[in-house]
N, C-alpha and C positions, 0 to 999 in steps of 0.2 A: 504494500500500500504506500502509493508516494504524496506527500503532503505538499500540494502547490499554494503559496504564499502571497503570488502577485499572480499579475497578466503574461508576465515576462517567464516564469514558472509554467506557468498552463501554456501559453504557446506550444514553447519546448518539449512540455511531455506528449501534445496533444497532435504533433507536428506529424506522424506515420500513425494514427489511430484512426480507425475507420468503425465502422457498426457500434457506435458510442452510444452506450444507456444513462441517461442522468438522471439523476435525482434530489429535488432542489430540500433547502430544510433551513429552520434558522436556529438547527441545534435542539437543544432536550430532546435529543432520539430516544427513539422509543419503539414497539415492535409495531407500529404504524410504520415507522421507516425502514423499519427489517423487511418489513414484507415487499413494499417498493422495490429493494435493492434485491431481492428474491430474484421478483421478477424481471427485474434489470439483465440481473446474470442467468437465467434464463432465456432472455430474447437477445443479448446483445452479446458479443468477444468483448469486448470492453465496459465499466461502471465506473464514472464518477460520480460523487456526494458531495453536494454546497454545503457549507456552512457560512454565513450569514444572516442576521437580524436586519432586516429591511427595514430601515425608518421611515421610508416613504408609503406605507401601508398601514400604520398608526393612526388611528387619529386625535389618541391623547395620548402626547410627550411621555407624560407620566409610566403609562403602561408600557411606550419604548423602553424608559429605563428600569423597569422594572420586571422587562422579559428574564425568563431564566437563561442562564448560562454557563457551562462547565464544559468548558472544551476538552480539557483531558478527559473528563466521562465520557463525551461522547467518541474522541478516538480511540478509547481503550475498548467502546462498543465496536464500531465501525473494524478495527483491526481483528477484532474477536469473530465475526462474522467469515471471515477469510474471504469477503466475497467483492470486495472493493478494490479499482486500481488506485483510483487518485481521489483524494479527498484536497476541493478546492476554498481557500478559507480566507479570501477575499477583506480589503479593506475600503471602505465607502467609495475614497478616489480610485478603487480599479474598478469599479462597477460604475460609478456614476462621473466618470472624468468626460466623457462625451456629453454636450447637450444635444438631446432631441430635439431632431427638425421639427417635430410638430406634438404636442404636445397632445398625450392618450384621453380622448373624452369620450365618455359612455353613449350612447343613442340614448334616446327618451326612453323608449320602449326596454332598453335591458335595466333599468334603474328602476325593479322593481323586488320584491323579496328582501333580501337583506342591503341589497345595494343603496333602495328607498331609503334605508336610515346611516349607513355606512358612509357619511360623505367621504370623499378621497380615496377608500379602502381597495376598491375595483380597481381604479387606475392605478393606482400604486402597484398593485401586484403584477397589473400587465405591462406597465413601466421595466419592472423589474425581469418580467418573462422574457422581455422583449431582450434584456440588455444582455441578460445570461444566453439567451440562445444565441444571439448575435456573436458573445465572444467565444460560445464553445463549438457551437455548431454540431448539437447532440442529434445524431438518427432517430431518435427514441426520445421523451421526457416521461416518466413516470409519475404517477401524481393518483391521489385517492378520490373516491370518490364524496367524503363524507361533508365535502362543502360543493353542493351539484353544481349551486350555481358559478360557484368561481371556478371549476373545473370548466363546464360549458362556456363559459368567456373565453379562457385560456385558451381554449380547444380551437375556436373558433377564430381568435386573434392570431396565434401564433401557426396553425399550418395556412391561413391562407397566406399571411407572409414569407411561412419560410417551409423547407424539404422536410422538416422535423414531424413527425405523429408526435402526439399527447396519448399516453397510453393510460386507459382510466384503470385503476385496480380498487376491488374492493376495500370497503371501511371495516378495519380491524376495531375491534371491540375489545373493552376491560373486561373482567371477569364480573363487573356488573353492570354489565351492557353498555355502558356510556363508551360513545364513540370516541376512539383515539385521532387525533386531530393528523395530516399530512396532506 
């Protein structure tokens, strides 16, 4: 498992990798993301795993800084798993060093369900879809289903832009039913 650090890391490793399976995360892994990377290394020769906390999906600061976070937990998961090549761990400026030529606005009609009270939340994340596939140029993205609707956005933003499928996988559950989030 090789740990890329910047853009200039991820090129490098990613420079002869073809049939590339991603899986985006912002950490507190959990077997919501076990099972993502499952299927990853199942469809694809190749799995990378984001780690990053996207502030621009937030909508109150507060709970930005109050996301969980323990990066040695989660690589001592991710390495445990055997099932990962590169785990990408990104700092704001490599993700957000480009500005967008045009800035992601939802249609009337998708800004309904949770989007209706989430201001910002939608576009953030497809901001962010947008920028991670841009710089990995994953075959694959895997992703759960248990947020439909931003699944269906994703889904729909990101293959008509680009060669990449969104691959939905089932929503893994706790042992008391509450949906594990991915």
């Amino acid at each position: 498992m090789k740990i890329l650090l910047n853009n200039d890391d991820l090129n490098e490793a990613l420079i002869n990798v073809s049939n590339l399976g991603f899986v985006l995360s912002m950490g507190s892994l959990h077997k919501g993301h076990i099972s993502l990377i499952n299927k990853s290394k199942k469809n694809c020769k190749k799995t990378l795993v984001s780690i990053f906390i996207n502030p621009k999906q937030f909508n109150n600061k507060n709970d930005f800084k109050k996301y969980p976070s323990n990066i040695n937990k989660d690589l001592f998961l991710l390495k445990k798993t055997k099932k990962v090549d590169f785990v990408y761990i990104p700092q704001f400026k490599d993700i957000y060093k480009s500005k967008q030529k045009s800035k992601i606005i939802l249609r009337k009609k998708d800004k309904i369900l949770c989007a209706k009270f989430r201001k910002d939340h939608f576009e953030g994340v497809l901001d962010v879809m947008d920028r991670f596939t841009k710089l990995i140029n994953p075959n694959k993205i895997f992703m759960g289903e248990k947020d439909y609707q931003q699944l269906y956005l994703v889904k729909r933003f990101i293959e008509k832009k680009y060669k990449t499928k969104i691959i939905a996988c089932k929503t893994i559950r706790a042992k008391n039913k509450y949906a594990l989030s991915s």
